[in-house]
ROTI-854564 format. One record per residue (C-alpha): residue number from 1; residue in three letters; x, y, z. Coordinates in Angstrom, 3 decimals, padded with zeros to 6 digits. Each point is the difference from the previous one (the first is absolute). Layout:
<pts>
     n   res         c1         c2         c3
   NUM   ala          X          Y          Z
...
</pts>
This chain:
<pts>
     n   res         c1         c2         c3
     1   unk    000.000    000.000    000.000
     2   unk    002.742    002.729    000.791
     3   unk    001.671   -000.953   -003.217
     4   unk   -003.242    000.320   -001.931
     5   unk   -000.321    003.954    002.220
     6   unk    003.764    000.746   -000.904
     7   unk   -000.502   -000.830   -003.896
     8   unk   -003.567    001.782   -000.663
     9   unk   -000.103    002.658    002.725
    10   unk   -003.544    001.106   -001.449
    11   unk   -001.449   -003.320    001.534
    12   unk    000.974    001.038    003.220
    13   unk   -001.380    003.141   -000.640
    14   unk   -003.374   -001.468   -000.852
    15   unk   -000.192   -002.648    002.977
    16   unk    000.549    003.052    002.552
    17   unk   -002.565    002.260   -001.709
    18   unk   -002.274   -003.219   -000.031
    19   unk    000.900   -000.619    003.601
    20   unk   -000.629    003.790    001.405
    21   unk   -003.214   -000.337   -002.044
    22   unk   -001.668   -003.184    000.652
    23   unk   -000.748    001.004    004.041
    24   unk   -001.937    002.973   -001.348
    25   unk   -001.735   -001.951   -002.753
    26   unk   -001.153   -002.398    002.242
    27   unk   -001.448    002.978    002.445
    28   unk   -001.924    002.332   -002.553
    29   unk   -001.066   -002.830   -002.516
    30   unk   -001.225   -002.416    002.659
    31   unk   -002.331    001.834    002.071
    32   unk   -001.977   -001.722    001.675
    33   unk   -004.421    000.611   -000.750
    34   unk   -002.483   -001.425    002.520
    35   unk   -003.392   -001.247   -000.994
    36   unk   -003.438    000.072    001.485
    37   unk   -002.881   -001.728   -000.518
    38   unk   -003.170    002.002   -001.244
    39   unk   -003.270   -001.222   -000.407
    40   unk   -002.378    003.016   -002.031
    41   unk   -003.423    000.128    001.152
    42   unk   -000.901    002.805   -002.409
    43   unk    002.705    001.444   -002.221
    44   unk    000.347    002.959   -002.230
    45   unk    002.223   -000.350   -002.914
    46   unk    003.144    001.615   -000.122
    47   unk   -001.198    002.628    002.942
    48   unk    003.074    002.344    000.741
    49   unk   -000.456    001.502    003.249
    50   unk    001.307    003.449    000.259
    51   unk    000.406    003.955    001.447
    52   unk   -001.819    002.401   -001.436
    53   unk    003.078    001.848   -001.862
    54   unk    000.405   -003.418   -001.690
    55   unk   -003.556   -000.200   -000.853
    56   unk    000.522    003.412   -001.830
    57   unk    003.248   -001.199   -001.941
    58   unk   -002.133   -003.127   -001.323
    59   unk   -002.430    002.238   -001.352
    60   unk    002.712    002.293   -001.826
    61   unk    001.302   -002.848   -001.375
    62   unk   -003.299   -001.055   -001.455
    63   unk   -000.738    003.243   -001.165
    64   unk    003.088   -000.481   -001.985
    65   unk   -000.829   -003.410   -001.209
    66   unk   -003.793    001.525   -000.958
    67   unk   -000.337   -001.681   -004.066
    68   unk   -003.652    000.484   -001.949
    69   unk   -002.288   -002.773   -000.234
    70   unk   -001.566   -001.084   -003.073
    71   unk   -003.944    000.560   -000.114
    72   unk   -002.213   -002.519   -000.816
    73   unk   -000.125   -003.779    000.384
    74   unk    003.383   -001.528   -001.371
    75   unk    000.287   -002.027   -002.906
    76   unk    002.527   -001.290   -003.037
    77   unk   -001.613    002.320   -002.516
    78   unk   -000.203    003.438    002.069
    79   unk    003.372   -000.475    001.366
    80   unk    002.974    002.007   -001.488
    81   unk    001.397   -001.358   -003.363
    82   unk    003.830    000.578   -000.798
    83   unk   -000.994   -000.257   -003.245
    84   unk   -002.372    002.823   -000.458
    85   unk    001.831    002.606    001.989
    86   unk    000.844    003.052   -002.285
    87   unk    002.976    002.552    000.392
    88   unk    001.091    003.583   -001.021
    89   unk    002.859    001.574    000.555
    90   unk   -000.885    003.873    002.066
    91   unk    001.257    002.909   -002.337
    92   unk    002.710   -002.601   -002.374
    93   unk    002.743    001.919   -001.073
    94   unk    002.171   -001.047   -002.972
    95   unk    002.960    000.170    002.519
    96   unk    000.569   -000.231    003.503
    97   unk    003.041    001.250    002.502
    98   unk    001.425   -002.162    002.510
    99   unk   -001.157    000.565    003.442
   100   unk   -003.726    001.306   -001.535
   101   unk   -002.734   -002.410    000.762
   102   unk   -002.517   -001.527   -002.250
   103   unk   -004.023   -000.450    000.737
   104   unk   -002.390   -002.800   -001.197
   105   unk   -003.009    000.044    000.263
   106   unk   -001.432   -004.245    000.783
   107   unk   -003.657   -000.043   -001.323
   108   unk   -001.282   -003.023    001.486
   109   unk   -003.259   -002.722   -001.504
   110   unk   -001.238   -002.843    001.375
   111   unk   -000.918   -003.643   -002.543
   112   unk   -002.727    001.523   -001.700
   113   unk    002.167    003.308   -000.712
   114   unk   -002.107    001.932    001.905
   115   unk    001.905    002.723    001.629
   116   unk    000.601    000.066    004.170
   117   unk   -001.497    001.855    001.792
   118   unk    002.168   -000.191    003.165
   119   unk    003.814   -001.081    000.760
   120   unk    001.703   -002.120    002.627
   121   unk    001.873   -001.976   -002.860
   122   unk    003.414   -001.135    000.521
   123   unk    002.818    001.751   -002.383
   124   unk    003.361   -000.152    000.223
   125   unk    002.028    001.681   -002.878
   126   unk    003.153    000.305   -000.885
   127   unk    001.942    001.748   -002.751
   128   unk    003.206   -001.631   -001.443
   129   unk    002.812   -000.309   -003.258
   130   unk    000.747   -003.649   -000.350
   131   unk    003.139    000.289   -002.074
   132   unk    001.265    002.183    003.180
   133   unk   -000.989   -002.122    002.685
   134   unk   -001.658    003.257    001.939
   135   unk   -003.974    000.272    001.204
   136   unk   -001.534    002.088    002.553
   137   unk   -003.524   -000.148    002.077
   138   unk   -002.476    002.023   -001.415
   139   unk   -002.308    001.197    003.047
   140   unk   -004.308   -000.715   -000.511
   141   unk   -002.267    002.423    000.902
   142   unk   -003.744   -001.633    000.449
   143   unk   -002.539    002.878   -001.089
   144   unk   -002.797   -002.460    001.562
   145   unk   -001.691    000.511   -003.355
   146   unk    001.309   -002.759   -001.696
   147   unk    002.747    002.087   -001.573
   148   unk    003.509    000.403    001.673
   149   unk    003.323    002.263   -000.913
   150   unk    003.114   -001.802   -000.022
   151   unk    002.927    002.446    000.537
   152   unk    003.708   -001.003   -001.204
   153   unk    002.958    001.899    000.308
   154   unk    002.344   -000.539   -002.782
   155   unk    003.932   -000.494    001.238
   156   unk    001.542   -001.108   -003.120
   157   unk    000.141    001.092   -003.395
   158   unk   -000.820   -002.080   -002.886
   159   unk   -003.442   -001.681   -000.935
   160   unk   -001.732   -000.857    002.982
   161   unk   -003.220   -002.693    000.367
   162   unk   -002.842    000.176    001.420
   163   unk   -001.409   -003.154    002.263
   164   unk   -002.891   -000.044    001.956
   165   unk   -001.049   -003.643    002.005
   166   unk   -003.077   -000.389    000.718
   167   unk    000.653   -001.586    003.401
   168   unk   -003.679   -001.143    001.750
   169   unk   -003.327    001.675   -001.090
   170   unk   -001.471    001.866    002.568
   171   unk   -002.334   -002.377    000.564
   172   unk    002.642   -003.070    000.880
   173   unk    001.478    002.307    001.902
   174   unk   -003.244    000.161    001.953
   175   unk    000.048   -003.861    000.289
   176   unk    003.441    000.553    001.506
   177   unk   -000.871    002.353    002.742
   178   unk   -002.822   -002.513    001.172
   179   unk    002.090   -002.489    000.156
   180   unk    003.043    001.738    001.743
   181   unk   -002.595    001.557    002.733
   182   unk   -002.557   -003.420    000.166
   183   unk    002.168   -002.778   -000.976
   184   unk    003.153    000.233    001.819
   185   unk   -000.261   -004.382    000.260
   186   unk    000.620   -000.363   -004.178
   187   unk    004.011   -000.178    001.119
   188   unk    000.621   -002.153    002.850
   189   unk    002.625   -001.698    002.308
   190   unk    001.055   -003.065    001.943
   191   unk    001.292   -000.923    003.283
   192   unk    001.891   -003.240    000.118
   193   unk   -000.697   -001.144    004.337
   194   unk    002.512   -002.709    001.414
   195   unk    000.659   -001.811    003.011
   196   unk    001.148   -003.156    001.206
   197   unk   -000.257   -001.390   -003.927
   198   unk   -003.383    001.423   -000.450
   199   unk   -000.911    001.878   -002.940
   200   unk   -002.793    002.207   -000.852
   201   unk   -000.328    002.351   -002.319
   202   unk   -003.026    003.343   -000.001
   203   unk   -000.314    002.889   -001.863
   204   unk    001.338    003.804    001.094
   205   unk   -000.517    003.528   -000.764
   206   unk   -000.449    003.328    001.743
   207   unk   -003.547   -000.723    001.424
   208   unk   -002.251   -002.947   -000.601
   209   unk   -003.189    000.840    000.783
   210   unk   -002.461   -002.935    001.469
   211   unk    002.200   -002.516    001.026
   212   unk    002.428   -001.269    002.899
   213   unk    003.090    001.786   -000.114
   214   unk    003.201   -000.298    001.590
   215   unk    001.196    004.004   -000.007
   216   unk    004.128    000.982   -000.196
   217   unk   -000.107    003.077    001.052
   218   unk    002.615    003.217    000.552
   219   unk   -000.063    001.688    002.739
   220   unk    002.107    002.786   -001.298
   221   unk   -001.767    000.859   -003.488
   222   unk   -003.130   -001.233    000.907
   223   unk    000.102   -002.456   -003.094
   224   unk   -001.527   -002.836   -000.218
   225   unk    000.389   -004.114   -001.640
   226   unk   -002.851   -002.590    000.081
   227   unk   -000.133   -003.346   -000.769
   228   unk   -003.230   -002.313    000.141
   229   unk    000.669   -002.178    003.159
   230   unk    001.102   -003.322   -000.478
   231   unk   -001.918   -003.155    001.463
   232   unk    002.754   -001.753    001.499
   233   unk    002.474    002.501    000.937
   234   unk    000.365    003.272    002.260
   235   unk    000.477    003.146   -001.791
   236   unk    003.629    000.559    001.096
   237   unk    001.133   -002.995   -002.262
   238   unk   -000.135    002.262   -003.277
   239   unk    003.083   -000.429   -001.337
   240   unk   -000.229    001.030   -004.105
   241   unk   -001.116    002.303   -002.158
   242   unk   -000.929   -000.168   -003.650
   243   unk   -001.919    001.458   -003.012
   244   unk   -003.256   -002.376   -000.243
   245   unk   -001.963    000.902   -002.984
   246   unk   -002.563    002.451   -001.634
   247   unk   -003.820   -000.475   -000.275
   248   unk   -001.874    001.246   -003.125
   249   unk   -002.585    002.330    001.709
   250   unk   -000.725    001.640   -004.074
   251   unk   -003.559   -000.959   -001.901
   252   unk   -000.393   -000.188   -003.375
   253   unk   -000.456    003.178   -001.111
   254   unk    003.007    000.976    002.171
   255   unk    002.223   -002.356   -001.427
   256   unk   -001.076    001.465   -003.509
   257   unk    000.516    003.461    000.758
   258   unk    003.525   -000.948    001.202
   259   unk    000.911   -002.145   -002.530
   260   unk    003.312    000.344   -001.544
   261   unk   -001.033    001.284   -003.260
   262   unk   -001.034    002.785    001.832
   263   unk    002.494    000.467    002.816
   264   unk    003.281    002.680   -000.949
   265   unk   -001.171    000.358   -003.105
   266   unk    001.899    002.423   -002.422
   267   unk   -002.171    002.315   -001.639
   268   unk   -000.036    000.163   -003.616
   269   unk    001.083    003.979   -000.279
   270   unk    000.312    001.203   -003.318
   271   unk    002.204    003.087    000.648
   272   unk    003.320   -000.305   -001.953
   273   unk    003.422    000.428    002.223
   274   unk    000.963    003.742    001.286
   275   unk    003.011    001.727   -001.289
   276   unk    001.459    001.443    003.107
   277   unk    003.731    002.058   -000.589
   278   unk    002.311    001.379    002.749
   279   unk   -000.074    003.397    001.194
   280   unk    003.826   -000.395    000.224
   281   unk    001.780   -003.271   -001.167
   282   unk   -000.225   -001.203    003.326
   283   unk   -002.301   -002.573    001.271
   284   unk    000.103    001.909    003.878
   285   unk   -003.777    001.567   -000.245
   286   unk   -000.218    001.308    003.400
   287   unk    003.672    000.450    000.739
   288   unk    000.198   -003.481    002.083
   289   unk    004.131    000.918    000.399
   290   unk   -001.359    002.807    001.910
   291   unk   -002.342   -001.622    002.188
   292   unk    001.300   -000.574    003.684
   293   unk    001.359   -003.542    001.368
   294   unk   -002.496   -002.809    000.375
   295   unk   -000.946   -000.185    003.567
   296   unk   -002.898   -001.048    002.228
   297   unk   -003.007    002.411    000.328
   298   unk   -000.127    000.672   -003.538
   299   unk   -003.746    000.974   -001.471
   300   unk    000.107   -002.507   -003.478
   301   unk   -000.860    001.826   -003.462
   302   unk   -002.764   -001.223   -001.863
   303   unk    001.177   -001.695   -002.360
   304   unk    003.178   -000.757    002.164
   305   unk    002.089   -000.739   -002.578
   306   unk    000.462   -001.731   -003.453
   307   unk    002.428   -002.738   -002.037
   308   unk    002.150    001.046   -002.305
   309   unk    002.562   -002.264   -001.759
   310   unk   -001.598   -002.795    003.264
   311   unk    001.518    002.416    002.224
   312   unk   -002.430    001.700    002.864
   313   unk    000.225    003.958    000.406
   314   unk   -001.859    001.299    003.288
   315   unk   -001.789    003.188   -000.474
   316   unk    000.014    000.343    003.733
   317   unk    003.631    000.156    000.673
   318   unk    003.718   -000.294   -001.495
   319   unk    000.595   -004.003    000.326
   320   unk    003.168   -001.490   -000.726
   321   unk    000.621   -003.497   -002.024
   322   unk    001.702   -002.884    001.427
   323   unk    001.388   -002.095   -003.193
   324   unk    002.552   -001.742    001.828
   325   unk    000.150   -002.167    002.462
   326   unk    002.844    001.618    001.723
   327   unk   -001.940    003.046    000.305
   328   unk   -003.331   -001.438    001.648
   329   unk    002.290   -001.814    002.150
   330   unk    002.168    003.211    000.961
   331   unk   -003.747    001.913    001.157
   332   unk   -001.207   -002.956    001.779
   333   unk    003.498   -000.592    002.078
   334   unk   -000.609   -000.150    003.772
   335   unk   -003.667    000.382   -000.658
   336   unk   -002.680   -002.435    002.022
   337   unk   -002.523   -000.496   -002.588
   338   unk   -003.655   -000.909    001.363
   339   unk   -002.252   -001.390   -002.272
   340   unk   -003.460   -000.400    000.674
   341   unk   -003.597   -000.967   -002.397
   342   unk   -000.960   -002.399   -002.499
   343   unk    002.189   -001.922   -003.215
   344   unk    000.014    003.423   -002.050
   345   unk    002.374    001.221    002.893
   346   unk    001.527   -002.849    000.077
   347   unk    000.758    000.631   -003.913
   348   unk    002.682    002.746    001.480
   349   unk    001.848   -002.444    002.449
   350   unk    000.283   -002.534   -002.751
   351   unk    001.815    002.358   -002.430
   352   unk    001.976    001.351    002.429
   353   unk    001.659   -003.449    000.780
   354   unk    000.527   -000.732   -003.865
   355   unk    001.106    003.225   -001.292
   356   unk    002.322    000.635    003.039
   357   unk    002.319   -003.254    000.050
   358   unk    001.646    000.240    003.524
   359   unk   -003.542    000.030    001.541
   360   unk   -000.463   -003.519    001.461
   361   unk   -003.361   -001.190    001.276
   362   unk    000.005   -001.858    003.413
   363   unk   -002.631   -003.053   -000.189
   364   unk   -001.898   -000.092    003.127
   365   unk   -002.046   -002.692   -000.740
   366   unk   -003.564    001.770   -000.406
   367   unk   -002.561    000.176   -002.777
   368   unk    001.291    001.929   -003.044
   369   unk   -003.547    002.072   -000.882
   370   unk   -000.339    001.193    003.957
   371   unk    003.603    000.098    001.503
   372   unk    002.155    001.327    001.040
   373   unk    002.584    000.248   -002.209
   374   unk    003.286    001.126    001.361
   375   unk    002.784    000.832   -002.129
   376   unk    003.336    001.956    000.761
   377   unk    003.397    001.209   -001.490
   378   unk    002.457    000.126    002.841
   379   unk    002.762    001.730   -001.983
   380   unk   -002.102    002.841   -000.559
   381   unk   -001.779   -000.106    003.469
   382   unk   -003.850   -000.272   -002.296
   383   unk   -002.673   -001.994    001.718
   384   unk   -003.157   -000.462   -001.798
   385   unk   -003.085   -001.962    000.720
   386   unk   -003.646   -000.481   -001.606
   387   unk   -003.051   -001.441    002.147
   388   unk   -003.794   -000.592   -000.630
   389   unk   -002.024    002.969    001.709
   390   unk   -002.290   -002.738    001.592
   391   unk   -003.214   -000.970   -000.072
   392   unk   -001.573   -000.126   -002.454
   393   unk    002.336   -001.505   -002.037
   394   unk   -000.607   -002.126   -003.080
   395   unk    002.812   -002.419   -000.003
   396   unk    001.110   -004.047    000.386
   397   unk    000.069   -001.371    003.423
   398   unk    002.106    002.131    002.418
   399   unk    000.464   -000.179    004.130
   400   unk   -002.367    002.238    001.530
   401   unk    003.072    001.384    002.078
   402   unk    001.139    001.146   -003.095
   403   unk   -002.650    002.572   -000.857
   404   unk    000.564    003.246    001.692
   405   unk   -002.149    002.864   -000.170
   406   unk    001.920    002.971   -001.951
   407   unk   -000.697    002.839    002.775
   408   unk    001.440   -002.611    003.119
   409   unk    003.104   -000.703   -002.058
   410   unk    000.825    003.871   -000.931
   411   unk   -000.489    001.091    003.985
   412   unk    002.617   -002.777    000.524
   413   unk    002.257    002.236   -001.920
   414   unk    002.200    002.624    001.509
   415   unk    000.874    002.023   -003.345
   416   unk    002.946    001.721   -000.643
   417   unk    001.608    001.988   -003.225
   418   unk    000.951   -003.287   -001.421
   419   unk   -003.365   -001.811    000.666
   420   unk   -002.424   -000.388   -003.103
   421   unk   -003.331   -001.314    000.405
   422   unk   -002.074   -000.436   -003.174
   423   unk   -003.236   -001.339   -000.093
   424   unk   -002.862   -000.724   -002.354
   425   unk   -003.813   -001.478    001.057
   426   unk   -002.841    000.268   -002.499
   427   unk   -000.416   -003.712   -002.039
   428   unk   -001.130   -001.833    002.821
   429   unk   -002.662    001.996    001.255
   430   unk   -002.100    000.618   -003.511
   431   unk   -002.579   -002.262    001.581
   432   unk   -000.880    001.806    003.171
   433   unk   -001.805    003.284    000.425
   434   unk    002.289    002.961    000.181
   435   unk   -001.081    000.250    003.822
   436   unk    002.556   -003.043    000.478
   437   unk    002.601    001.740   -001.965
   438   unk   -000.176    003.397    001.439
   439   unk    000.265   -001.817    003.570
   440   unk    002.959   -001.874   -001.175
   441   unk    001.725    002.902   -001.460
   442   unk   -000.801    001.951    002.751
   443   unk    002.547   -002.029    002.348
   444   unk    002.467   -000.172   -002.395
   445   unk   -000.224    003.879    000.456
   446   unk    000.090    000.017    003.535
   447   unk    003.206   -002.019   -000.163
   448   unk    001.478    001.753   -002.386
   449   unk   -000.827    003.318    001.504
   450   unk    001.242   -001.383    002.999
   451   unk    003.504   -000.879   -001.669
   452   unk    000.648    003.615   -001.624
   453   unk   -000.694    001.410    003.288
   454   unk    002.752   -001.810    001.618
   455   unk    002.423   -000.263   -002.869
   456   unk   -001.000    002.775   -002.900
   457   unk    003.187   -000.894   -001.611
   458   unk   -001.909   -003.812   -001.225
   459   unk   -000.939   -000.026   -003.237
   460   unk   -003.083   -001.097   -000.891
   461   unk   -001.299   -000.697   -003.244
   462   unk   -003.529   -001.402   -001.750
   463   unk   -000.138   -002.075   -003.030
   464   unk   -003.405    000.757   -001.615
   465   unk   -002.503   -002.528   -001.255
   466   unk    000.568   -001.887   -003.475
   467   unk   -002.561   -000.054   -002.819
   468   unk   -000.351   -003.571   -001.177
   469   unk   -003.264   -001.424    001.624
   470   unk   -003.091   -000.285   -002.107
   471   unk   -002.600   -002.543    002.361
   472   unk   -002.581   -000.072    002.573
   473   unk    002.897   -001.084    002.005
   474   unk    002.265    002.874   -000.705
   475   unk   -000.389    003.058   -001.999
   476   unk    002.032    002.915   -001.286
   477   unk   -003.079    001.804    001.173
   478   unk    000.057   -001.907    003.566
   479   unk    003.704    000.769    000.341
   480   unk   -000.256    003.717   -001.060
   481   unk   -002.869    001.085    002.521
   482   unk    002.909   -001.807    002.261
   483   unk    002.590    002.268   -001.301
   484   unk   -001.890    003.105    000.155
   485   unk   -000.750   -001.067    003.856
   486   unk    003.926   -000.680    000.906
   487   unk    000.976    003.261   -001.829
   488   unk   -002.326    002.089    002.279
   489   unk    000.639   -001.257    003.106
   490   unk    004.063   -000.157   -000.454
   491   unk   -000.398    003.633   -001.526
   492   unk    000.931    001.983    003.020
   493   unk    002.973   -002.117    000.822
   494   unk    003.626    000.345   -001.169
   495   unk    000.054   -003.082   -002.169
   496   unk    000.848   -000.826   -003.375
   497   unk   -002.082   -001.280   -002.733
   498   unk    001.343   -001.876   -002.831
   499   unk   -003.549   -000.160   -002.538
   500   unk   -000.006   -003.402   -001.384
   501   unk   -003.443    000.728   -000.936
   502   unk    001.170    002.332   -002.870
   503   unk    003.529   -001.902   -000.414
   504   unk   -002.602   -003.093   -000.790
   505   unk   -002.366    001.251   -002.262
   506   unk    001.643    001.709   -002.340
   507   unk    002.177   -002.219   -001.461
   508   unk    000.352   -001.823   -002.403
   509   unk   -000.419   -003.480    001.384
   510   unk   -002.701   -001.481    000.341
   511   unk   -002.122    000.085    003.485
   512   unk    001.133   -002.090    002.533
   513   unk    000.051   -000.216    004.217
   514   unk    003.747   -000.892   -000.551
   515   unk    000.953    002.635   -002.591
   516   unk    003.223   -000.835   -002.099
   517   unk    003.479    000.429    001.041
   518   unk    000.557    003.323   -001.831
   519   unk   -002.744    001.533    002.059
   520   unk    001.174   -001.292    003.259
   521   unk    003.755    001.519   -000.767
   522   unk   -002.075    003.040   -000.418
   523   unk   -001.631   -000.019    003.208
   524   unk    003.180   -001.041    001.841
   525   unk    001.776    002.816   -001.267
   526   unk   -002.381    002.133    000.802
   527   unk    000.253   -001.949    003.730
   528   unk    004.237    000.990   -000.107
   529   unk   -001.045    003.802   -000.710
   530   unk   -001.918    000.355    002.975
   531   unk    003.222   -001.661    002.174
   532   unk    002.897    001.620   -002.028
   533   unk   -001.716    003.250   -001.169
   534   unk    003.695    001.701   -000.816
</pts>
């Protein structure tokens, strides 16, 4: 063994950093939860007890999540049809500067062709020069009329298109808000019970109403885990975790309104591409060179940025580029990286480790989906872990003493001006009223608040939501009343926000909850900026 230490000193390196770390691993990751059984007599679903200053900041946040109804009983024909929606451009001009924005105006129709006569349909648009890899989000204004203006601003010069996605029809996304605020059920969970050889297996969620429960609860959040009590075993034998499956809670007519022939459809514009030219030679619009450092607190632009050449430029601040891996590993040294949310996060911590090649993961013999993962690089002093932000948590069969609520871990924390914590929640909690979201969110501030008020030198940043959903299960509209939600209530804190909302749907790859590598070396970068501004 010395011989082995004397010839590759890097080993011994390693086994000391693993040794100083493993105590403290074992301390924060393996806290211990303590269950109680509940029978319900009566239960309300999903009721959030809380002050009255809470009660006031739900009701903001609805206000801001207020989206038209359609009128009238809902069917295939009246619905929306991405195939009958008309488009103008506002005032066309032979040629355009960059930096000016362009208007369209969306006339919408339903089946028949009939015009609407009110809005709550689901655009996203985007405008974009394939040959130049570059797009930016085009932001929808909803008239409530059944016409909408979609507003672009035009960073590039060249000839730009035009491409508007018909995303849900106002009236699926009426479908969806039922079943986010009725049928919380159509995703559910199990809990794996063992002792003494004995098996049983029952299904979990955040409430379920009606029947024997046994009830995990936190005393410090005030969250809450049930699981339908077992016949044979006590309550405290809950060992696992896992995804268990999703109901189909749609009729008919719901299943043909979101059918895929009509779900992110493209509509067929017939406006020919825009000849945009520089005001300049220079493809800096706004004077981005001139903007100050990247750094938390930051109010985002709308759009917050655009691709050029697959390269992201933030409107909101001066961002650097990390190409190298010498360079991402020369901001991260002696950094403690926290990671905290769902796989999309995870997405980060996975680059990381491949693009930065003296970055060694340490196995610690958990489930891969829910964590932790631990990795370090002890000749630049870099720690850097990713863990699931708890229940709920779709993922394979994972130890219960492995899922840690996000706000318990981050008061665990001390902070410091080379602690990072980064966190993202939003995919798992499509299903549930906002209610459950807010409260959730709502600790996570408190902790973080908490943090910055004993170490305002921690950074703190927040990856956005991802497009890429398109079901019952999981929407782009779901996940961006969620965004809208964690935006707010973060807004008055000194935090970072790196918009993977816009980084997501505006390029050119196709849609997906795990968006391609290009995109995540995007986001990432725009992660470094935040830590190395200079």
């Amino acid at each position: 063994m010395a011989r082995l230490f004397k010839a590759s000193p890097w080993y011994l390196v390693l086994w000391m950093s693993f040794c100083f770390l493993l105590p403290i691993t074992k301390k924060i990751w393996r806290q211990e939860w303590t269950p109680k059984v509940f029978f319900p007599a009566s239960r309300t679903v999903f009721q959030v007890t809380s002050s009255s200053l809470e009660d006031e900041e739900v009701r903001e946040l609805q206000e801001l999540l207020m989206w038209p109804d359609p009128h009238g009983n809902i069917s295939l024909k009246s619905s929306t049809s991405p195939f009958s929606c008309e488009c103008h451009i506002l005032h066309p001009k032979s040629t355009y500067l960059v930096g000016e924005y362009l208007k369209v105006v969306l006339t919408t129709q339903d089946h028949w062709k009939r015009p609407k006569t009110y809005g709550g349909d689901f655009f996203r648009a985007k405008l974009h020069t394939p040959a130049l890899k570059a797009g930016v989000t085009g932001m929808v204004t909803d008239h409530q009329n059944g016409t909408y203006t979609v507003s672009f601003l035009l960073p590039w010069p060249g000839d730009v298109n035009i491409s508007i996605r018909l995303v849900h029809s106002s009236e699926v996304v009426q479908i969806m808000k039922k079943a986010r605020n009725l049928r919380p059920d159509k995703v559910y969970f199990q809990g794996r019970f063992q002792r003494n050889g004995t098996e049983e297996t029952t299904e979990c969620n955040l409430e379920i109403p009606g029947r024997p429960v046994c009830e995990y609860g936190d005393q410090r959040n005030g969250e809450t885990w049930v699981c339908v009590r077992p016949k044979n075993l006590p309550c405290d034998s809950l060992v696992y975790h896992s995804a268990g499956g999703y109901r189909k809670i749609t009729n008919k007519i719901e299943d043909s309104l979101m059918a895929g022939v009509l779900t992110n459809k493209e509509l067929p514009i017939q406006i020919p591409p825009v000849h945009v030219i520089s005001r300049n030679n220079s493809l800096d619009i706004t004077g981005t060179d001139k903007l100050p450092p990247c750094s938390p607190g930051m109010v985002a632009t709308q759009p917050s940025g655009f691709y050029y050449n697959d390269k992201w430029t933030t409107l909101t601040c001066s961002h650097k580029r990390f190409p190298t891996s010498a360079e991402a590993s020369a901001c991260l040294k002696g950094k403690i990286v926290y990671m905290f949310g769902d796989s999309t996060l995870r997405q980060w911590w996975e680059y990381l480790l491949s693009f930065i090649p003296t970055i060694r993961q340490i196995d610690l013999h958990v489930g891969y989906k829910s964590g932790p993962l631990l990795a370090v690089d002890p000749g630049n002093g870099l720690v850097i872990q990713w863990r699931g932000h708890g229940s709920p948590l779709r993922t394979t069969m994972t130890m219960m003493a492995d899922l840690h609520y996000m706000a318990n871990d981050i008061s665990n924390i001390g902070g410091g001006p080379d602690v990072v914590i980064v966190f993202t929640i939003w995919a798992h909690f499509t299903t549930y009223p906002v209610e459950v979201y807010i409260r959730r969110v709502r600790n996570i501030r408190r902790s973080i608040t908490e943090l910055l008020q004993r170490s305002p030198k921690t950074t703190v940043i927040i990856k956005t939501a991802n497009t890429g959903y398109k079901s019952i299960y999981g929407s782009d509209w779901l996940s961006l009343q969620l965004d809208i939600i964690l935006r707010k209530m973060f807004s008055e804190l000194p935090v970072a926000i790196v918009d993977a909302w816009d980084m997501t749907s505006c390029h050119y790859l196709m849609d997906n909850i795990h968006p391609g590598k290009v995109i995540i070396q995007n986001e990432v970068d725009m992660f470094l900026s935040f830590i190395c501004p200079h």
